[in-house]
C-alpha positions in Angstrom: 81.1 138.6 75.7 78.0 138.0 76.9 75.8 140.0 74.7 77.5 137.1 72.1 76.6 134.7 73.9 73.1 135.6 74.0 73.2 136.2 70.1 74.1 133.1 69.3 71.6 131.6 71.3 69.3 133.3 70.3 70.4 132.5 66.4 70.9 128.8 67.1 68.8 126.7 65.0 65.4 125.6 66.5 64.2 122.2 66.0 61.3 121.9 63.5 57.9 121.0 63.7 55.9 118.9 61.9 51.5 118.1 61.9 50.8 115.2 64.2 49.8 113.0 60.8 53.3 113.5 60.0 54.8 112.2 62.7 51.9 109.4 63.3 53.1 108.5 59.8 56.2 107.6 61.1 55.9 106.7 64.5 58.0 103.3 64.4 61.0 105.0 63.3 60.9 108.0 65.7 59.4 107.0 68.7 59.6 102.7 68.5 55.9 103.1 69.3 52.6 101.1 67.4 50.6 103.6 65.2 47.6 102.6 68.2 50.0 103.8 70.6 50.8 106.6 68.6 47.0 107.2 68.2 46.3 106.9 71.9 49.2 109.0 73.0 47.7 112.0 70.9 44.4 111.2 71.3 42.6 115.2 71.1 46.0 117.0 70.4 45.7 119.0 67.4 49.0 121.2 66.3 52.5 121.0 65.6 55.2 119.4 67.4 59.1 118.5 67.8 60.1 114.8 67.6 61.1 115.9 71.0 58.0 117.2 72.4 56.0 114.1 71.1 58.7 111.9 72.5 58.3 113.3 76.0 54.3 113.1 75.3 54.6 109.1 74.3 56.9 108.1 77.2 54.6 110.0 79.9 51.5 108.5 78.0 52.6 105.0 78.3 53.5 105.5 82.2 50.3 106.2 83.2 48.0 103.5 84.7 45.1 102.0 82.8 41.6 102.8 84.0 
């Protein structure tokens, strides 16, 4: 039983990724964020991400204080 168990998670769908550009293009909808918070959150991140990842990148972006 466990060898499936460790079949089927290792055959369970991933979650895609997609350019930063992509998901700057749609920002609003995803994340509820501006496209200058967007911008400022992945300011020098090149790559792909999850909608997950770059959600966990906005919110710890916008906790951070302001220099």
């Amino acid at each position: 039983m466990a060898k499936e168990k460790g079949v089927l998670e290792k055959d369970a769908p991933t979650e895609p990724k997609f350019s930063i550009a992509s998901l700057g293009a749609h920002c609003r909808e995803l994340f509820g964020c501006s496209s200058v918070a967007f911008a400022g959150a992945t300011l020098g991140m090149e790559g792909e991400y999850t909608v997950s990842e770059m959600r966990e990148r906005i919110e710890a972006w916008s906790k951070k204080e302001a220099h």
